[in-house]
C-alpha positions in Angstrom: 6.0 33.3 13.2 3.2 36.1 14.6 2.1 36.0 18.0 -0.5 33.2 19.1 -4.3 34.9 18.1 -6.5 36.2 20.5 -8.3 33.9 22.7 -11.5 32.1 21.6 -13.5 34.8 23.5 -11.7 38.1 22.3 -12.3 41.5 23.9 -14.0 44.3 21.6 -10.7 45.6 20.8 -8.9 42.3 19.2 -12.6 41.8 17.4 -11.7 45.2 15.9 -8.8 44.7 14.4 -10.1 42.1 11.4 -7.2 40.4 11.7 -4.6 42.6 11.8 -1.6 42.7 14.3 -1.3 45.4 17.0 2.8 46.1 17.1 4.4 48.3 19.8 7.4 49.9 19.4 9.7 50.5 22.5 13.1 51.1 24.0 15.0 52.8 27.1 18.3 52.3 28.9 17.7 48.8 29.4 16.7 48.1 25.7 13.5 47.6 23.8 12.3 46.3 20.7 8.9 45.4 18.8 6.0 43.7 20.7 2.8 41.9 19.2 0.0 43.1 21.8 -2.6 41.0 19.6 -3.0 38.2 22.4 -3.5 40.8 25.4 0.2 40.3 26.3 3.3 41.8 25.0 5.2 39.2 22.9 8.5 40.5 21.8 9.3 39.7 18.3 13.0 40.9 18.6 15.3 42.9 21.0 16.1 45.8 18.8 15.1 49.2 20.2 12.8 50.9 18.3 11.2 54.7 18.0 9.0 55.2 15.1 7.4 52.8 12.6 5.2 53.8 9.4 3.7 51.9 6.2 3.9 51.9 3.0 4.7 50.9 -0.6 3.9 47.2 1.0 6.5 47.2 4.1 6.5 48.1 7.4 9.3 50.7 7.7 11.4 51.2 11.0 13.8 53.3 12.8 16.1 52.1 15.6 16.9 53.8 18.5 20.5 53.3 20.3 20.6 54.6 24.0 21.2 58.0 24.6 19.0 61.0 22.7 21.8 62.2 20.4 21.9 58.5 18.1 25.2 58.6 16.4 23.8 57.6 12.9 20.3 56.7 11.9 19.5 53.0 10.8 16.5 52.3 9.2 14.9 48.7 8.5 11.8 48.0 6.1 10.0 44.6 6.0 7.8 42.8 3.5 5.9 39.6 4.0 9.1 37.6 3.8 11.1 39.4 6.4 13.7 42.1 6.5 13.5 43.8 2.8 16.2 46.7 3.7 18.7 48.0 5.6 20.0 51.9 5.3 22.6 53.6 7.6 21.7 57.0 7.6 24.5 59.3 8.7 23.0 62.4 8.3 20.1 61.9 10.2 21.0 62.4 14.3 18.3 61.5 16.9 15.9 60.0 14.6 12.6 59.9 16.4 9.4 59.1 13.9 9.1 57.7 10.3 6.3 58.2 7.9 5.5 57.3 4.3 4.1 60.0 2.8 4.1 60.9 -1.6 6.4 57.9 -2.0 9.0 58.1 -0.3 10.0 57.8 4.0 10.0 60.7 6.0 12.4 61.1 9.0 12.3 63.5 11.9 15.7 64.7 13.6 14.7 66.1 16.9 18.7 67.3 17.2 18.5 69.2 13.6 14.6 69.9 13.3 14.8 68.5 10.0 12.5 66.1 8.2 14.4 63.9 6.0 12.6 62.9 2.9 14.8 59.3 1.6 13.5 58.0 -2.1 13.3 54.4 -2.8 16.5 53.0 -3.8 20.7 54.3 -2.7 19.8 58.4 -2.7 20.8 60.6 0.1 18.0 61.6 2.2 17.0 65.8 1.4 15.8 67.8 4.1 12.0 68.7 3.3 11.1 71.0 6.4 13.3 72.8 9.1 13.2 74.0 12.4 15.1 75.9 14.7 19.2 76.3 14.1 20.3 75.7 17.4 20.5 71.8 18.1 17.3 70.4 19.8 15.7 73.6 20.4 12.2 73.0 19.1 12.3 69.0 19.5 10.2 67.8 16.7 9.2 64.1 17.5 6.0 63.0 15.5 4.7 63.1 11.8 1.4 62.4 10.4 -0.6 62.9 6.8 -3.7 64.7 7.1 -6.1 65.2 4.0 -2.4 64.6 2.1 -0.7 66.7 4.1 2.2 66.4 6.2 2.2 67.9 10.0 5.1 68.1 12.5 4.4 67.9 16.3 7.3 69.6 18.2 7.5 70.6 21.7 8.1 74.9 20.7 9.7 77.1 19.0 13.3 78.1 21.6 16.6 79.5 20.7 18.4 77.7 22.9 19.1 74.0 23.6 16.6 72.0 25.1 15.1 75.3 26.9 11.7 73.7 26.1 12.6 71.8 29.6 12.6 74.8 31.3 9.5 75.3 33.8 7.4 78.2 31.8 8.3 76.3 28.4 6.2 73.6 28.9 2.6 74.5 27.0 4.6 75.6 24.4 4.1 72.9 21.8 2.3 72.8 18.8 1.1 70.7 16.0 2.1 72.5 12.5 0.8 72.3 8.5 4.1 72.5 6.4 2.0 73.0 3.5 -0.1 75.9 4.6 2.3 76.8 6.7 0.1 77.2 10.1 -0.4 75.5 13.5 -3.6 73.9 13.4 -2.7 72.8 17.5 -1.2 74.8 20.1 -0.4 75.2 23.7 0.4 71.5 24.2 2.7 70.2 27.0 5.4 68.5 25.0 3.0 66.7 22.7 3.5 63.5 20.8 1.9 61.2 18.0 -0.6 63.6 17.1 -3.7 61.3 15.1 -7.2 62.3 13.3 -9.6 60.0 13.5 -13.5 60.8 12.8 -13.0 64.9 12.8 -11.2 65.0 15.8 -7.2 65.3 16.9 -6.1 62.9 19.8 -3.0 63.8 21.0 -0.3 62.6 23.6 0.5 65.7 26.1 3.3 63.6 27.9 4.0 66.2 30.5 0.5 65.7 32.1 0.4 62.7 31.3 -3.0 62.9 29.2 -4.7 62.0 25.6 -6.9 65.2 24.8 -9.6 65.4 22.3 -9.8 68.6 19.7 -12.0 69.5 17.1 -11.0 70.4 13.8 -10.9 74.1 14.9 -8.5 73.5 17.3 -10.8 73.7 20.3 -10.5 70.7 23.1 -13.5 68.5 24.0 -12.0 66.3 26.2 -9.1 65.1 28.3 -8.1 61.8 29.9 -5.4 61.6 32.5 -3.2 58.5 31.7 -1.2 58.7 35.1 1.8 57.8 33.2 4.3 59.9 30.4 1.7 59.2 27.7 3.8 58.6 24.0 2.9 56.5 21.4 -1.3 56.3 20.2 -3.0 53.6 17.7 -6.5 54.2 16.8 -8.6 50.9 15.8 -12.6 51.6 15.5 -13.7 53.1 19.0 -10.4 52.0 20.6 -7.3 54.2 21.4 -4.2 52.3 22.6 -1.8 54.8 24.2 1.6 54.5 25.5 2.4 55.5 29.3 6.2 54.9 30.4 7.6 53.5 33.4 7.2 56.4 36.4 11.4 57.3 36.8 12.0 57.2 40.3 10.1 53.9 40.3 13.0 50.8 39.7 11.0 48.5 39.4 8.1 49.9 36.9 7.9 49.4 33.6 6.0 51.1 30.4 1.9 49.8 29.8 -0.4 50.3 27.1 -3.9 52.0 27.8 -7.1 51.0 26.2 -9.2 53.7 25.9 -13.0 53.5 25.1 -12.9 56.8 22.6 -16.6 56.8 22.8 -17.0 57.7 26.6 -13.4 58.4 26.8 -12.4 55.9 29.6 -9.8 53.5 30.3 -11.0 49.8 30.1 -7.5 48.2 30.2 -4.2 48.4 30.9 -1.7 46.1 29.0 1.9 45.5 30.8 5.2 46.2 28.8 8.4 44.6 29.6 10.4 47.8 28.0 10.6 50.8 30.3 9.0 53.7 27.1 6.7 53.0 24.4 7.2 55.2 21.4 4.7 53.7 18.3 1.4 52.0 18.1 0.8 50.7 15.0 -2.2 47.9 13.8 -0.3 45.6 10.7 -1.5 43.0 8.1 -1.0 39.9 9.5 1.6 39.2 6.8 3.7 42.2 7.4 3.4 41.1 11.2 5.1 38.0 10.2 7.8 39.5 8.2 8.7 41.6 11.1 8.6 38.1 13.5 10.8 36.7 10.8 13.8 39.4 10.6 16.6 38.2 8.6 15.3 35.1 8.9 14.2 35.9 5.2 16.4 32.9 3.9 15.4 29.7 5.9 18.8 27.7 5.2 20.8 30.3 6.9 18.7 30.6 9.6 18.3 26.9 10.0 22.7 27.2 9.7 22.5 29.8 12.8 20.3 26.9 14.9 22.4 24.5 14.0 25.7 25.9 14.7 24.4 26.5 18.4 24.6 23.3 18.9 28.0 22.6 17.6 30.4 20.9 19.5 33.5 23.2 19.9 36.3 21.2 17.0 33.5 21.7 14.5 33.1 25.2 15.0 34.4 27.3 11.9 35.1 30.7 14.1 35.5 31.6 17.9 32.9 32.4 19.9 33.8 36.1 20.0 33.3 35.9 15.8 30.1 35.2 16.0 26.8 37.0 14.9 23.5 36.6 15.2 21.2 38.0 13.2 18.4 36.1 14.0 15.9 35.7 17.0 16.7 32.2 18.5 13.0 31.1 18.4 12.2 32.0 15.2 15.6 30.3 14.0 14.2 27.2 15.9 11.1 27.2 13.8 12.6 27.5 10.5 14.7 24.5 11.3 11.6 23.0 11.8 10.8 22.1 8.0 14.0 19.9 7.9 12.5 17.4 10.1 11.1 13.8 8.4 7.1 15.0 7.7 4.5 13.6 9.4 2.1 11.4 7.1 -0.7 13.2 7.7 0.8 16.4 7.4 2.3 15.1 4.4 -0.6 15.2 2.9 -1.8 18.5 3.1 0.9 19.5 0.1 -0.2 20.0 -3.1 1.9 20.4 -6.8 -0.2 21.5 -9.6 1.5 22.3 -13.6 0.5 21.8 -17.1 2.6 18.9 -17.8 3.2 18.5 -22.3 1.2 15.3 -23.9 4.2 14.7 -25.7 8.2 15.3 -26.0 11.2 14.4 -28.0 13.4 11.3 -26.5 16.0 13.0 -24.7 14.6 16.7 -24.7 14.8 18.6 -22.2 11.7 21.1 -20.9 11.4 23.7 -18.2 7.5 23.7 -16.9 6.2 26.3 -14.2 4.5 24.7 -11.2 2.9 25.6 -8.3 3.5 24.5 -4.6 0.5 24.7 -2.0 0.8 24.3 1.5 -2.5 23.4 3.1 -1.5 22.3 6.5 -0.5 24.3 9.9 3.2 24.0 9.0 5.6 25.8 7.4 7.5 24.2 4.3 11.5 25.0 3.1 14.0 23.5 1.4 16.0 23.4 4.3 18.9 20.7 5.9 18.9 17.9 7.1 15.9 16.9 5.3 14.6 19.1 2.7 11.9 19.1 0.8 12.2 19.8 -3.2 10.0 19.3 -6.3 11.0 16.8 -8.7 9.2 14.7 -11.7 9.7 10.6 -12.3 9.1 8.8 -15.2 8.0 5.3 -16.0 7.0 3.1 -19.0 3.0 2.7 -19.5 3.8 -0.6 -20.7 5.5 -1.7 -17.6 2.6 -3.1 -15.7 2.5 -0.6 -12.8 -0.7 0.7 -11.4 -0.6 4.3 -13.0 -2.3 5.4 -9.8 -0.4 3.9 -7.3 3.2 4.2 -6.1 5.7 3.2 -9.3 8.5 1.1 -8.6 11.3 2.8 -7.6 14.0 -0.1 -9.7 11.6 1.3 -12.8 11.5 4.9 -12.7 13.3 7.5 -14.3 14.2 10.4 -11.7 14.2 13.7 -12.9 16.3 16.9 -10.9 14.7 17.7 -8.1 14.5 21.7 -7.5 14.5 23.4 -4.2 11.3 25.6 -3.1 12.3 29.3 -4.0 11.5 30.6 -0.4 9.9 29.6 2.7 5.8 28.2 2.3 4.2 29.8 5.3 0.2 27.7 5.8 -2.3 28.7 3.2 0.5 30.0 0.8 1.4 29.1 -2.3 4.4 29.7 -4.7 5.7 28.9 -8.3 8.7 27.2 -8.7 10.6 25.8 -11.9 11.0 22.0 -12.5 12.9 20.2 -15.0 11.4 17.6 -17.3 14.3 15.4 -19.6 12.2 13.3 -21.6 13.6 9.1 -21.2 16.2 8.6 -24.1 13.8 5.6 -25.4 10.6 6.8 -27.3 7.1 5.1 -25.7 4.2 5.8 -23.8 5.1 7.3 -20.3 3.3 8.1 -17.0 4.5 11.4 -15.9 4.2 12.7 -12.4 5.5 15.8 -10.5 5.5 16.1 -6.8 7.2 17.1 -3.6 9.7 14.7 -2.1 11.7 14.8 1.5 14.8 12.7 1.9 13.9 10.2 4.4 10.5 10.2 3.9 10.1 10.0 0.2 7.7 11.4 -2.4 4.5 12.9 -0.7 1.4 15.5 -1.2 -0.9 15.3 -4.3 0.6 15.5 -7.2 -0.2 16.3 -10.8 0.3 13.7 -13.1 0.1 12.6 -17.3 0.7 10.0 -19.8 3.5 11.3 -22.6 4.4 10.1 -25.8 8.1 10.6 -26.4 8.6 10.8 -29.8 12.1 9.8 -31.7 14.5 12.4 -32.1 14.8 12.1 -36.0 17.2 14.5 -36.3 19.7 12.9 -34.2 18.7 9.7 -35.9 19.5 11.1 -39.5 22.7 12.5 -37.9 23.7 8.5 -36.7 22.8 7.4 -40.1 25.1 9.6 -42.2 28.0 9.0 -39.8 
């Protein structure tokens, strides 16, 4: 559901990334969302604006951003491979601006409050961990990063009024700070943002000039490189720095880009057009946790596929008005997951795979739950979706009915077990365990035994695994028959 990959002739930077998937956050008055840059194009995954994104414990993390710079209530989304993991409305936190994982649990900034919010795993309240100024959005702290474990807050200065770090002498007043030792290891900045070490050096954002600058550890600058845009937002891959520049203000038509920077020389080599007006994050992902964010809440298939299908409903069939309805889930991407409930291809078909330890032998009549596993080695996605979809099921027939054991068994012959339905959606080159349900035949005999994957439609497909079973009498119902 990611982005298409890079061309067959990538540019340095996409080599870099080993796979990985470069995401862009962004919003502004005409919205935003997240973008997969991985191509050398900006491929929105969603329309949801979006400020800061962090990982950790195994998801993407992310915080929304409404219109407007005093956000009613914070919302904050994680994602695993599958799609959206979380949801948390977070009505302490006001103008939430970056997100960070840091000793376990997510860190929020509050540029109104000057508060980091630390939120532990699971229904807590978030707890303020480190505090600014009192008066609202007098220091403006935007941006958190770890370094050597611990935590640093970038803020624009220290004020006691509102916003008087716009005012005209107030503007090399920012600073990078340690909260653990309790110094500024950067200072003088011009409303800084997305401060990063990389290789013993700080790069940081100095939106107001509209540069990346170079420091030492020390504090001291090496080098600057003018952006010509309000620079936010930095991902370092290798030698590459990716930096944000926003649409120029008094331009209507312009809209954000993201730089490429050569860190080695420090020089632009390319400029990559957005279609949001700012950029906020830069972030390079697993390619799994790239497709979890593609996906959304399209982490159950069958609703999804529900959603595409009730698009196209005529209006009597139609269980609400169209002013009931909601959409949780990126057209396309629903689109695709309807995709699985089509009749297979043949040759597609193919390309599935069941594998399970199936028993030698069983009781007439039993009844046994086996563990099998469900491979998808073709370029398409599998689900147990409508109208067709696909489940795993196991068939019986007698060895002694003069069937090919390897070939297809007659249909009038066989004993159909329940089929079950795949646990979850089978991107390509996954697998995933699923339970199926053996009920030995009532009759005792010699038995072929074969599990596979089957599609209304279409019929039983993919390599299967298959056994000859001896099912035994039950002589303990048999003794029960005989004494009644």
């Amino acid at each position: 559901m990611a982005a298409p990959a890079p061309a067959s002739d990538p540019e340095p930077w996409q080599r870099a990334l080993h796979g990985r998937r470069l995401l862009v956050s962004g919003f502004g008055k005409w919205g935003g969302g997240v973008y997969d840059l991985t191509s050398g194009v900006a491929v929105a995954f969603d329309d949801l604006p979006t400020s800061g994104m962090t990982l950790g414990d195994g998801r993407l993390w992310r915080v929304l951003r409404a219109p407007g710079e005093q956000t009613a209530t914070c919302e904050l989304l994680s994602y695993d491979e599958r799609g959206v993991r979380s949801y948390r409305r977070l009505d302490d936190i006001r103008d939430p601006h970056d997100v960070c994982w840091h000793e376990g649990a997510v860190l929020i900034v509050s540029s109104w409050d000057a508060i980091v919010w630390r939120l532990e795993p699971g229904e807590g309240s978030p707890q303020p961990l480190w505090r600014g100024g009192a008066v609202p959005d007098s220091w403006h702290p935007n941006s958190l990063v770890v370094v050597d474990g611990r935590l640093h807050v970038c803020a624009f200065g220290r004020f006691d009024r509102h916003k008087d770090w716009k005012a005209e002498g107030n503007k090399t007043s920012g600073f990078v700070h340690d909260t653990v030792r309790e110094v500024d290891v950067l200072t003088g900045l011009g409303h800084p943002h997305t401060p990063r070490v990389v290789d013993d050096r700080w790069y940081v954002c100095q939106s107001t000039s509209g540069e990346l600058i170079e420091y030492d550890l020390t504090g001291r600058e090496q080098r600057r490189l003018g952006i010509r845009r309000f620079s936010r937002g930095l991902g370092i891959v290798g030698r590459w720095a990716f930096v944000g520049g926003n649409a120029h203000r008094a331009e209507p038509d312009d809209r954000a880009e993201i730089v490429i920077v050569d860190r080695e020389d420090l020089e632009i080599v390319d400029r990559i057009a957005m279609p949001c007006l700012e950029v906020y994050d830069i972030l390079a992902v697993p390619f799994e946790l790239a497709r979890g964010v593609a996906l959304g809440f399209g982490a159950n298939p069958a609703r999804a596929v529900e959603q595409h299908r009730g698009s196209g409903r005529v209006v009597e069939r139609r269980p609400t008005a169209p002013d009931a309805r909601v959409q949780l889930i990126a057209p396309r991407v629903a689109a695709r997951l309807a995709e699985p409930g089509r009749v297979l291809d043949r040759r597609v078909a193919a390309r599935f795979r069941v594998s399970v330890a199936l028993p030698i032998t069983m009781t007439a009549g039993s009844t046994q739950v086996v563990r099998a596993t469900v491979q998808n080695r073709s370029r398409l996605a599998l689900a147990s979706v409508v109208p067709h979809p696909v489940r795993v099921g196991a068939r019986w027939w007698a060895a002694d009915s003069g069937q090919d054991a390897d070939g297809p068994p007659d249909l009038d012959h066989t004993i159909p077990n329940p089929l079950a339905p795949l646990p979850r959606l089978l991107h390509p080159g996954e697998s995933v365990d699923t339970d199926v349900v053996l009920t030995a035949p009532d009759r005792p005999g010699r038995y072929h035994l074969r599990v596979t994957l089957h599609q209304p439609g279409f019929g039983w497909f993919g390599r299967r695994t298959q056994c000859l079973v001896t099912v035994q009498p039950d002589v303990e119902a048999e003794s029960r028959l005989s004494a009644s």
